[in-house]
Backbone bond lengths (Angstrom), bond angles and torsions (degrees), N, CA, C in turn:
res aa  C-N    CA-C-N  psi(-1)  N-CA   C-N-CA  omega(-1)  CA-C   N-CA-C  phi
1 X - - - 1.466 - - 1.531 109.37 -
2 X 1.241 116.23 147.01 1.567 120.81 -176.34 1.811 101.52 -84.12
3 X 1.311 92.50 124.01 1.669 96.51 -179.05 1.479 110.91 -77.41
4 X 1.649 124.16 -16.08 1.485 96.74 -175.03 1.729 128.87 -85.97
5 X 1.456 115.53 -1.73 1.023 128.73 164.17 2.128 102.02 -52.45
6 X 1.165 103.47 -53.74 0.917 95.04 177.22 1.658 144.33 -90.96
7 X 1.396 91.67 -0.49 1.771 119.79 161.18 1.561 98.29 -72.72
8 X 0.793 157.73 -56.51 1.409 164.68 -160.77 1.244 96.52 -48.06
9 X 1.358 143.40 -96.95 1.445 119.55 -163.89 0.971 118.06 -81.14
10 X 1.540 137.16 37.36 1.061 155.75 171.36 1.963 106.04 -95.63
11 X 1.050 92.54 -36.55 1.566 108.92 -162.39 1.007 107.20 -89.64
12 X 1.885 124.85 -39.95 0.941 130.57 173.72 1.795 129.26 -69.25
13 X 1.678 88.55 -36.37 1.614 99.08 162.32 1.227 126.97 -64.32
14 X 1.721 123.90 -28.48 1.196 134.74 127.62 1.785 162.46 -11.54
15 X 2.004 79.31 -45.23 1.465 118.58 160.91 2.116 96.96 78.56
16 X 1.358 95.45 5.08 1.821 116.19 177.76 1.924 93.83 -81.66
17 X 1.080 132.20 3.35 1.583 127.13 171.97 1.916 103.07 -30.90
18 X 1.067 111.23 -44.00 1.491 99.30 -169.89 1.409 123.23 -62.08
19 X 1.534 113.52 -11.71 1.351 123.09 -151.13 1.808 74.04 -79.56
20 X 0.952 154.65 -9.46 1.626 142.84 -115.54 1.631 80.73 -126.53
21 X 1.461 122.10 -9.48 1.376 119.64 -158.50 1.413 99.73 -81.03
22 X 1.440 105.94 -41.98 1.286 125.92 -150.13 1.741 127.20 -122.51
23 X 1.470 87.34 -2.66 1.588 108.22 176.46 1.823 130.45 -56.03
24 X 1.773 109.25 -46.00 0.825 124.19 165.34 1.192 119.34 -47.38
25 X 1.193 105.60 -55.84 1.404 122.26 -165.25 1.878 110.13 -65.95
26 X 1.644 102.56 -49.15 1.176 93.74 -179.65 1.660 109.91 -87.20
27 X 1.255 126.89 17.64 1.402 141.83 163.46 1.391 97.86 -52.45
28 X 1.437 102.74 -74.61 1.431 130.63 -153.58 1.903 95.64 -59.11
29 X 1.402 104.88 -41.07 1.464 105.97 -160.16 1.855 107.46 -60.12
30 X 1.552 87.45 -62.32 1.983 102.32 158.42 1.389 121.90 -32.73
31 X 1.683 130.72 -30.90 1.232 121.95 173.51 1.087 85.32 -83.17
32 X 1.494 139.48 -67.91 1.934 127.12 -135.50 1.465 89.08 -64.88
33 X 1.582 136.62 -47.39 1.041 119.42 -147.04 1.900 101.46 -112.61
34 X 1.239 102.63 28.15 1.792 114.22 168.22 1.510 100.74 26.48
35 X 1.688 124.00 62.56 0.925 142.45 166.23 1.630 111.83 -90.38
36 X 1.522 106.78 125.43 1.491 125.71 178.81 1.560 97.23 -63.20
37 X 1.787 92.82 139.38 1.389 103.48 174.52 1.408 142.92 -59.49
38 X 1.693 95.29 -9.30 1.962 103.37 155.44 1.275 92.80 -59.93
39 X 1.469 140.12 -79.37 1.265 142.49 -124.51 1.497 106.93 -76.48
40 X 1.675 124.40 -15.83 1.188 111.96 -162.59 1.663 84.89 -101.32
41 X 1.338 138.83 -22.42 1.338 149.43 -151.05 1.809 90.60 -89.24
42 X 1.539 117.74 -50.11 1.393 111.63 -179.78 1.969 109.71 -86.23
43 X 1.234 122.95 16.19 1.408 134.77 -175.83 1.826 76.08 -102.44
44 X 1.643 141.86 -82.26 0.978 101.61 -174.08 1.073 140.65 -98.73
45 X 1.361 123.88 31.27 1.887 129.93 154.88 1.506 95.24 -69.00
46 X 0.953 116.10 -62.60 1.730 123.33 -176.92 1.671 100.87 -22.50
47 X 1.600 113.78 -65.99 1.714 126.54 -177.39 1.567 109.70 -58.45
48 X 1.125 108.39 -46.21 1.784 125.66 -175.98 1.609 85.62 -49.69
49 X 1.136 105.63 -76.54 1.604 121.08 -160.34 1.714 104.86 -54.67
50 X 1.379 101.30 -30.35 1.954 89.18 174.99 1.467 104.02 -79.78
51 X 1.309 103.19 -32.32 1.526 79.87 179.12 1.545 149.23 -115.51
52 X 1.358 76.34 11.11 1.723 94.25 146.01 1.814 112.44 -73.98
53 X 0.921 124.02 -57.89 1.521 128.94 164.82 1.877 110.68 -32.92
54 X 1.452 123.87 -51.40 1.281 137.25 170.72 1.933 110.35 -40.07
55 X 1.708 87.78 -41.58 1.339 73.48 -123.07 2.499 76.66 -98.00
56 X 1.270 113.44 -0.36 1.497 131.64 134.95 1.051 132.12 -53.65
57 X 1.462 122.88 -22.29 1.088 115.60 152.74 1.261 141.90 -136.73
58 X 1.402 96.71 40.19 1.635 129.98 156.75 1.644 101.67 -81.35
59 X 1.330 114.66 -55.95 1.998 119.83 -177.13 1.523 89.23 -55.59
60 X 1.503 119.76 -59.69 1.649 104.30 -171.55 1.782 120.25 -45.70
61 X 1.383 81.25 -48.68 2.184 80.89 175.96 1.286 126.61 -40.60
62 X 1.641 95.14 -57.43 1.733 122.18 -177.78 1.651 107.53 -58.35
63 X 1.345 130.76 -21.06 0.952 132.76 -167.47 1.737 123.63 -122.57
64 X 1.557 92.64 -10.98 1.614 111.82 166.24 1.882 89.15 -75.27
65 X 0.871 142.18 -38.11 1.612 141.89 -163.29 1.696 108.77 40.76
66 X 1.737 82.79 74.63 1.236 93.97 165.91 1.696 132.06 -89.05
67 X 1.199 122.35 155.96 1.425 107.61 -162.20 1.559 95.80 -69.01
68 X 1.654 121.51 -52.72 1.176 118.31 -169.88 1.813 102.78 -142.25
69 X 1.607 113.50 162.17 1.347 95.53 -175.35 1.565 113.80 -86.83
70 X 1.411 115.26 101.22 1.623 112.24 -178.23 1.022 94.50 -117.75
71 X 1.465 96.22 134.82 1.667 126.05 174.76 1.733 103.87 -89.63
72 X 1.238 106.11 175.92 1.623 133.58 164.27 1.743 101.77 -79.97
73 X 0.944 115.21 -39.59 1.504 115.33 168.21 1.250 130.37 -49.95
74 X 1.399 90.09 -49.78 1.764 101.55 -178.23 1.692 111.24 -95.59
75 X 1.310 116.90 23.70 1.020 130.94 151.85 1.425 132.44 -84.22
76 X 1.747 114.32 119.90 1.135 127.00 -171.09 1.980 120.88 -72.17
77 X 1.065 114.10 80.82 1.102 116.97 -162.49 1.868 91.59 -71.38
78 X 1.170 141.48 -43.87 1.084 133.63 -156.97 1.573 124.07 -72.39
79 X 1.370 107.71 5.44 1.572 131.58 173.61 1.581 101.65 -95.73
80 X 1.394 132.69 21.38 0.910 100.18 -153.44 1.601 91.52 -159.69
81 X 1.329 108.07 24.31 2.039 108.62 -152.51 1.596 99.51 -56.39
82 X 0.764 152.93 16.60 1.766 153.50 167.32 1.356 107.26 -77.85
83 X 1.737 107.00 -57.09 1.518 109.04 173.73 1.121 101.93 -36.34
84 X 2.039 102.82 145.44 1.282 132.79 156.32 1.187 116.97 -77.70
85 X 1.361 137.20 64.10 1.349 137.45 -157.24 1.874 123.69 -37.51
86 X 2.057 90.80 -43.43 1.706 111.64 -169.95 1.290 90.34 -59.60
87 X 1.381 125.47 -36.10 1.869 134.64 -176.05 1.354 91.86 -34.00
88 X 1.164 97.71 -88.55 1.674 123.42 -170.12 1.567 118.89 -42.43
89 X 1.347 129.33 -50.66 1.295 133.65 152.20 1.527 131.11 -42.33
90 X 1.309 116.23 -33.68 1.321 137.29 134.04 1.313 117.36 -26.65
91 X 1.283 101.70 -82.47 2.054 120.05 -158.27 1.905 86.52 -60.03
92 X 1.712 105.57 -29.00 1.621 87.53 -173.99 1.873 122.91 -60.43
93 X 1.278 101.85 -32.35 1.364 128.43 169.55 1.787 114.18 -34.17
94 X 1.631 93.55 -29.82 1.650 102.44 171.35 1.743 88.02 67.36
95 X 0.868 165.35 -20.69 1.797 145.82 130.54 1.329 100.99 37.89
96 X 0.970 115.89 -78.65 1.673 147.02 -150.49 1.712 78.99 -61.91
97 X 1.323 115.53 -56.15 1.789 105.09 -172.21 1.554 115.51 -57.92
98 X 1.179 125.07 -13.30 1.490 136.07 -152.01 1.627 73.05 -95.60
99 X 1.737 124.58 -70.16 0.915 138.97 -142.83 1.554 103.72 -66.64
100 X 1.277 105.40 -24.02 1.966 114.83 -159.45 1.553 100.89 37.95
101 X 1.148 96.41 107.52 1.656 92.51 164.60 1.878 73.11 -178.70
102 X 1.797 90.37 170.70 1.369 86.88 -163.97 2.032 116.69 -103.15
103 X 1.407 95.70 -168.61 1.824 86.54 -174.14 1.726 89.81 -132.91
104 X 1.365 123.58 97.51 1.401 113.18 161.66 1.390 120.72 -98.18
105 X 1.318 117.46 135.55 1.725 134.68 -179.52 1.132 83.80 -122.92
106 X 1.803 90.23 155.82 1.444 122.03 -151.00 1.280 93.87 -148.89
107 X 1.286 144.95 172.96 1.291 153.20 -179.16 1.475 135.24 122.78
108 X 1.468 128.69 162.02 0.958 107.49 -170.47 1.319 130.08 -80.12
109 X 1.683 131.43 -163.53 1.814 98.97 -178.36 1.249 97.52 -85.64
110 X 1.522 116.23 163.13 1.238 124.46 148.50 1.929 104.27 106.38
111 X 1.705 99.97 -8.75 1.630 102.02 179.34 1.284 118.11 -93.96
112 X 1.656 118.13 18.83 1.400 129.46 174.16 1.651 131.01 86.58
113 X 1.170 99.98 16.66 1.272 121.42 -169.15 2.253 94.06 -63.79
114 X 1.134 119.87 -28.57 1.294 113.99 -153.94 1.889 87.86 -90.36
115 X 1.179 96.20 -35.10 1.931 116.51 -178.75 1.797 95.94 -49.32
116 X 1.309 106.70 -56.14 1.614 122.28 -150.83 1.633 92.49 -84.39
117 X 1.192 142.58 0.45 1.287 140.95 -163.87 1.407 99.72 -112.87
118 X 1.765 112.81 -54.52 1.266 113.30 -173.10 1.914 105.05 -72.99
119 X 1.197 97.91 -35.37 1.340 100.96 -178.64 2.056 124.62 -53.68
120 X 1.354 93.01 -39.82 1.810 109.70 170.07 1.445 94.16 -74.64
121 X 1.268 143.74 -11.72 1.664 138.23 -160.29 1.770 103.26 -99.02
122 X 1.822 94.82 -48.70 1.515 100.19 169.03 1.977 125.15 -72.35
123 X 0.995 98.93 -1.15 1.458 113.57 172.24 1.481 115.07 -88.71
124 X 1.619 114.81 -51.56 1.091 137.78 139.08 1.777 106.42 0.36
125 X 1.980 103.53 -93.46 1.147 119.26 -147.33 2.105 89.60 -75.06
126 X 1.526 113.32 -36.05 1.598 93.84 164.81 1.067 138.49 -33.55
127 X 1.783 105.44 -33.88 1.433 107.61 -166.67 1.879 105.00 -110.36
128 X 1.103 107.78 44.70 1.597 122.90 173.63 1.372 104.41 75.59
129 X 1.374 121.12 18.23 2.066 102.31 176.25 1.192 104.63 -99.76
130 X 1.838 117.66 158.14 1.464 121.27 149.35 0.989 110.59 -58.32
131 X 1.261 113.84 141.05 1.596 115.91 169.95 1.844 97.50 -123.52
132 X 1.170 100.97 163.50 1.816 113.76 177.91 1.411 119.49 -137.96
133 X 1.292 146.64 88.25 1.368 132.88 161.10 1.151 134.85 -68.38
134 X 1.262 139.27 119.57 1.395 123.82 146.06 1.501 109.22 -146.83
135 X 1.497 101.62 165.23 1.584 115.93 177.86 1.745 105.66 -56.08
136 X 1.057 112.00 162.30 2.002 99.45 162.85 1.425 106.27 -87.83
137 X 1.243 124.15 -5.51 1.827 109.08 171.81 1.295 97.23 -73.44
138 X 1.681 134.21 -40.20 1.480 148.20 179.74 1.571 111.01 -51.86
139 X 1.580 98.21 -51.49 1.999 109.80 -177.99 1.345 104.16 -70.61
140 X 1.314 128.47 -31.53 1.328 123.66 -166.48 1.414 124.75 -91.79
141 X 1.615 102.24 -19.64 1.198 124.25 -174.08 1.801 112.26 -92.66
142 X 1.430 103.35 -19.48 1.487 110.70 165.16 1.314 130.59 -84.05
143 X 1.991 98.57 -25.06 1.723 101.17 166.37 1.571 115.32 -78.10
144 X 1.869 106.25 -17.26 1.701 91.12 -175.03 1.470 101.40 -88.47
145 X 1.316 111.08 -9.27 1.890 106.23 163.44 1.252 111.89 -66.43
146 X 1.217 138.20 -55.01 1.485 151.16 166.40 1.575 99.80 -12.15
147 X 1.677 85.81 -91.37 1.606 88.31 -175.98 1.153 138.42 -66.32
148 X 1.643 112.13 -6.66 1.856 104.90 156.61 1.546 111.62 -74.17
149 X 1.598 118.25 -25.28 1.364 98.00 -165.56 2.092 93.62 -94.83
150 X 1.344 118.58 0.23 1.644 106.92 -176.85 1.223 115.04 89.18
151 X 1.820 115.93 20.43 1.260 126.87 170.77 1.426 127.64 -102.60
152 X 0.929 114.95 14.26 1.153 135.05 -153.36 1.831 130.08 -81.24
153 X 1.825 103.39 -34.83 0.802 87.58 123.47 1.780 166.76 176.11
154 X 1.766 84.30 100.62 1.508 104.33 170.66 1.764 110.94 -83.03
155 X 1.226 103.95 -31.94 1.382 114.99 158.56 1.402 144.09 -50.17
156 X 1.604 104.33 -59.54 1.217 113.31 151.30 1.594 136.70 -42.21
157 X 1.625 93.78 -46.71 1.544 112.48 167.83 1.472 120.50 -56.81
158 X 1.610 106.10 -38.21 1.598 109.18 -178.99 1.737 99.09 -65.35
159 X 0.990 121.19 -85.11 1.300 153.05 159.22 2.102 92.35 4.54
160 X 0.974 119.93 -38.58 1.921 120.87 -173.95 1.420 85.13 -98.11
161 X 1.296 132.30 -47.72 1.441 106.24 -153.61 1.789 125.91 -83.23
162 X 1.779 89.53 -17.64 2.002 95.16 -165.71 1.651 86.42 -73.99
163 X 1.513 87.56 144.72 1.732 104.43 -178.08 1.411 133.45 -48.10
164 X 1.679 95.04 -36.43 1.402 114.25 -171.09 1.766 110.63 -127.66
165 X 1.294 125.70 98.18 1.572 133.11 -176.58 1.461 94.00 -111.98
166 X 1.751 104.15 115.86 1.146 119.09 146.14 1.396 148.63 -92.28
167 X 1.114 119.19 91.05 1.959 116.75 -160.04 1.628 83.06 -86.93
168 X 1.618 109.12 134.84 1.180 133.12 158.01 1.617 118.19 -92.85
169 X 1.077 115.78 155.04 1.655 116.38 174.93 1.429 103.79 43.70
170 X 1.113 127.50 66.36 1.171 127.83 163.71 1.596 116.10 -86.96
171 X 1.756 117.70 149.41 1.464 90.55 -147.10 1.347 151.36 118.65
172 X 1.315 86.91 -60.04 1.553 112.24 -149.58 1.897 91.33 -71.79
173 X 1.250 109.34 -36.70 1.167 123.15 -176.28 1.601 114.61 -127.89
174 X 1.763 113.23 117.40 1.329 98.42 -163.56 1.447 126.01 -81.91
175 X 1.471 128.71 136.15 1.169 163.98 104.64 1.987 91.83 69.55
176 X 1.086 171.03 -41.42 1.070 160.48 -99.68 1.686 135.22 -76.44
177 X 0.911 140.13 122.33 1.752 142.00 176.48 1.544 95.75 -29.69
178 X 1.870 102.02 119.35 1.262 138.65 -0.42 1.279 111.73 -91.48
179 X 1.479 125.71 -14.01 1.556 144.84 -152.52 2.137 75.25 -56.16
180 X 1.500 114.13 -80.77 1.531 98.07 -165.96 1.506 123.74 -61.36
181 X 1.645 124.45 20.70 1.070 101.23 163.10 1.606 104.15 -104.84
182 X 1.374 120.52 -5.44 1.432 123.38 -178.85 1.927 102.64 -77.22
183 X 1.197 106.49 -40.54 1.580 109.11 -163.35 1.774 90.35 -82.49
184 X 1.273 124.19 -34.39 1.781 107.19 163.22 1.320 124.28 -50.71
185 X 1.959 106.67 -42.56 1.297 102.46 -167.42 1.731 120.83 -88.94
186 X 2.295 105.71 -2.13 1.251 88.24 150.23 1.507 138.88 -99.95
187 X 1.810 113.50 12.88 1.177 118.69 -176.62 1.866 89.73 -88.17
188 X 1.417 136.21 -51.12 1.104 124.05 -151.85 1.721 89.44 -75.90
189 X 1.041 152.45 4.14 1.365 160.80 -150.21 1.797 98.90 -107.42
190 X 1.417 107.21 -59.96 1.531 133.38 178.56 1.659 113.26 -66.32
191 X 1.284 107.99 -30.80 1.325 111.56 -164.71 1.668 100.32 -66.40
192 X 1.777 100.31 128.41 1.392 115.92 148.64 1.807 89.79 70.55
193 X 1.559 109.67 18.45 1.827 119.51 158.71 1.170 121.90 -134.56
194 X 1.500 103.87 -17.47 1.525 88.27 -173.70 1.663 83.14 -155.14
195 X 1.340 110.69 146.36 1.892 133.84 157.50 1.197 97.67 -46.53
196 X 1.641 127.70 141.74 1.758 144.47 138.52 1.291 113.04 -117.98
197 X 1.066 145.38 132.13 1.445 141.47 124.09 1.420 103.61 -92.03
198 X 2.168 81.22 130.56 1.552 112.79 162.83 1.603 127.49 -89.59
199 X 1.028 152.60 169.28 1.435 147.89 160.54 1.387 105.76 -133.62
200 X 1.055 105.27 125.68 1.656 113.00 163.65 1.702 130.59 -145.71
201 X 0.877 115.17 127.67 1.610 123.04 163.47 1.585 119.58 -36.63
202 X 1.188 106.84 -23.35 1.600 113.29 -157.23 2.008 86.57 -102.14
203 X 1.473 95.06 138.37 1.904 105.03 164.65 1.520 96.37 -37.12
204 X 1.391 91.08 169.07 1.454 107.18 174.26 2.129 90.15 -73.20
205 X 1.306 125.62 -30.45 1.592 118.27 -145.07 1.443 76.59 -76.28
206 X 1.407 124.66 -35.71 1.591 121.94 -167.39 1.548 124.45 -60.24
207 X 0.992 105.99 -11.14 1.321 116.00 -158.99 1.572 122.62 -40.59
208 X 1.764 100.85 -34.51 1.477 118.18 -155.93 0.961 97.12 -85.75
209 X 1.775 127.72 -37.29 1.234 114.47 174.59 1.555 130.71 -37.57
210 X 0.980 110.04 -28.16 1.497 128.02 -173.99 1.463 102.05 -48.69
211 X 1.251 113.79 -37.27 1.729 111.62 177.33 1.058 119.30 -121.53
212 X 1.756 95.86 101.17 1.404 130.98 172.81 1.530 112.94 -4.87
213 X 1.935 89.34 -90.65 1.329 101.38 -156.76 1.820 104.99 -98.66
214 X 0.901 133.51 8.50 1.879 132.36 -171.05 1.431 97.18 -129.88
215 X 1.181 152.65 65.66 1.360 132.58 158.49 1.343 103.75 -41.38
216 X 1.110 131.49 -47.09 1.590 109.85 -170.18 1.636 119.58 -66.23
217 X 1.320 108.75 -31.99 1.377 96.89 159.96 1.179 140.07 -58.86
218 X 1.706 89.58 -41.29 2.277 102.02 162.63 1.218 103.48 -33.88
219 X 1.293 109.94 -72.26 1.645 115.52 -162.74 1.548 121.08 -40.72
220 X 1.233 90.86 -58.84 1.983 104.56 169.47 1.580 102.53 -50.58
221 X 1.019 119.96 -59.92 1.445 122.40 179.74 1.839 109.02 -39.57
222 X 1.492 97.66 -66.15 1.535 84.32 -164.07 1.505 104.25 -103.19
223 X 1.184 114.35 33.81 1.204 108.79 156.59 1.680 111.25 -99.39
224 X 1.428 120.90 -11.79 1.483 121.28 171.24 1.579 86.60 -82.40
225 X 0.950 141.55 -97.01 1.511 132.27 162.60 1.624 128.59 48.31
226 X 1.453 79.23 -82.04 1.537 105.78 -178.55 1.660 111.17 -77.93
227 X 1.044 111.24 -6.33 1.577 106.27 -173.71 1.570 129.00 -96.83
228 X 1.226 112.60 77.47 1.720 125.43 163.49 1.960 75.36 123.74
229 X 0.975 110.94 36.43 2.021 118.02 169.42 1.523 111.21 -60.93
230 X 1.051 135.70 132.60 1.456 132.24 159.11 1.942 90.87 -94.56
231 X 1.592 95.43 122.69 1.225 103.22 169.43 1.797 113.62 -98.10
232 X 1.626 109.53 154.06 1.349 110.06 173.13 1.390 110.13 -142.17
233 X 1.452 112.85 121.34 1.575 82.61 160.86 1.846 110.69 -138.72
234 X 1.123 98.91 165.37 1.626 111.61 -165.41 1.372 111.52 -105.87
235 X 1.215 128.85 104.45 1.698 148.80 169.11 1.299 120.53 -85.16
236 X 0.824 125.79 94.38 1.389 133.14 163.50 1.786 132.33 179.99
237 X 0.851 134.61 -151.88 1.587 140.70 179.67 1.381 109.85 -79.54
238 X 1.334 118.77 149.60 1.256 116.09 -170.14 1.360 96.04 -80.36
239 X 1.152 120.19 -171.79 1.610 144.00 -171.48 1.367 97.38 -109.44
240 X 1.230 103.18 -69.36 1.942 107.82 -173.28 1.076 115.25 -58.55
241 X 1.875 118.91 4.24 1.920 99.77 166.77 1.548 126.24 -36.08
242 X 1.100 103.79 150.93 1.262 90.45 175.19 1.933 123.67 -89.45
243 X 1.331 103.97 133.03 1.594 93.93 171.54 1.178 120.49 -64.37
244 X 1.394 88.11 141.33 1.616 115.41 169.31 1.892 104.40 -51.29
245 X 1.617 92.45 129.30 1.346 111.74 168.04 1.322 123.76 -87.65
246 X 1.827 102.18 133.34 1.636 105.06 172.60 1.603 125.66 -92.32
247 X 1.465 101.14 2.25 1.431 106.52 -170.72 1.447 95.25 -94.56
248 X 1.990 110.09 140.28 1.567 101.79 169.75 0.941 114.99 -72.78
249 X 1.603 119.22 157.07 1.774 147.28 156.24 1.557 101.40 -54.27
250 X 1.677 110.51 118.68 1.188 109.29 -174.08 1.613 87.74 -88.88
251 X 1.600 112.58 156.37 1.078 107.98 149.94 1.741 167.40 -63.78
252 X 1.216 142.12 57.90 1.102 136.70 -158.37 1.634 110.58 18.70
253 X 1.159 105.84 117.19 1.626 112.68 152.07 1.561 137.44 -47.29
254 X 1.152 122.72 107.32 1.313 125.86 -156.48 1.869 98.07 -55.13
255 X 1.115 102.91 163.60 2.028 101.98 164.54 1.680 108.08 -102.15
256 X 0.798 94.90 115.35 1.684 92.22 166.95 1.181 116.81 -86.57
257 X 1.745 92.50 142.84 1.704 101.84 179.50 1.446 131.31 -56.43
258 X 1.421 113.20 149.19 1.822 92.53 -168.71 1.736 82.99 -96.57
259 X 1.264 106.22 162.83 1.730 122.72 164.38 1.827 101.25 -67.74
């Protein structure tokens, strides 16, 4: 009689259902290759175990809310010959997460700074961390939801504890009462507990501008920030130039004279 009909709700009562993926197959492998029953028993814990691991960090992706899935791979380093590449191969190592301290890139738009953020984030969630993205119009706009609806904070709390918080476009839009006393109180919250990478358009000297109306809070802000920071920044041509067109430029239509 074929036993896996009857392994099946065995496996499943188990919560081992996956082994069912791969059983046949490594059935078959154990006869051709007259493998002892340790070896065929750790052939599928081995599968079980990848794919439980697979399928952990699929929920991490879905829940980092990333805009798109960009790797470090599919990153164009050759636009960019200034980059310190070993830098970057490094920061992939996620170090910096062990270390919590933060990673700010700087650059202009369009030189991949948003690519290179999510990309260290998906390396990140490979190597077992939460990761979190969002823009700060996105972070800021979820704490002033918070606190109209009285969630604020279970939110806040989420928001300090995941390992890895990425604010994109930071900057980009300035800083204003109360929005900069919430975004101080989750960097001084994070500090020296948890990894951030920032992105911004603005120099690193620019930074403070970012808050409008409190410079003194800026300061507090990015002075936790700046402290034990791996800085990056990216020089070069944007990406989103636009291509050159093959279709001709029709000419403007002459005006004709009226009578």
């Amino acid at each position: 009689m074929h036993p896996i009909p009857e392994l099946s709700p065995l496996l499943k009562q188990l919560r081992l259902s996956g082994i069912l993926d791969s059983l046949e197959a490594r059935n078959r492998e154990a006869i051709d290759r007259k493998l002892a029953y340790t070896e065929f028993l750790s052939l599928l814990i081995h599968d079980e175990v990848a794919r439980r691991d697979q399928k952990k960090l699929g929920t991490r992706l879905r829940r980092a809310n990333f805009r798109s899935q960009k790797t470090l791979e599919g990153f164009d380093f050759d636009r960019l010959p200034t980059l310190n590449r070993a830098m970057i191969h490094d920061l992939a190592t996620c170090r910096f997460v062990e270390e919590k301290v933060a990673v700010l890139i700087a650059g202009p738009t369009g030189t991949g700074k948003s690519h290179l953020a999510q990309a260290l984030g998906h390396a990140a969630a490979r190597q077992g961390y939460d990761v979190l993205f969002a823009t700060q119009s996105q972070l800021l706009s979820s704490l002033r939801s918070a606190h109209a609806t009285g969630t604020y904070a279970r939110r806040f709390s989420q928001l300090v504890k995941v390992p890895m918080l990425i604010i994109d476009d930071f900057g980009l839009k300035p800083l204003r009462s109360p929005e900069d006393e919430d975004f101080h109180d989750l960097i001084a919250e994070r500090y020296e507990r948890a990894a951030t990478v920032l992105t911004s358009n603005l120099d690193f000297t620019e930074w403070g501008e970012a808050f409008a109306s409190n410079k003194m809070i800026g300061a507090a802000t990015l002075d936790r920030l700046r402290h034990g920071a791996y800085r990056v920044v990216l020089d070069g041509d944007s990406y989103r130039s636009l291509r050159p067109t093959t279709e001709k430029v029709k000419a403007p239509a002459s005006k004709t004279a009226q009578p």
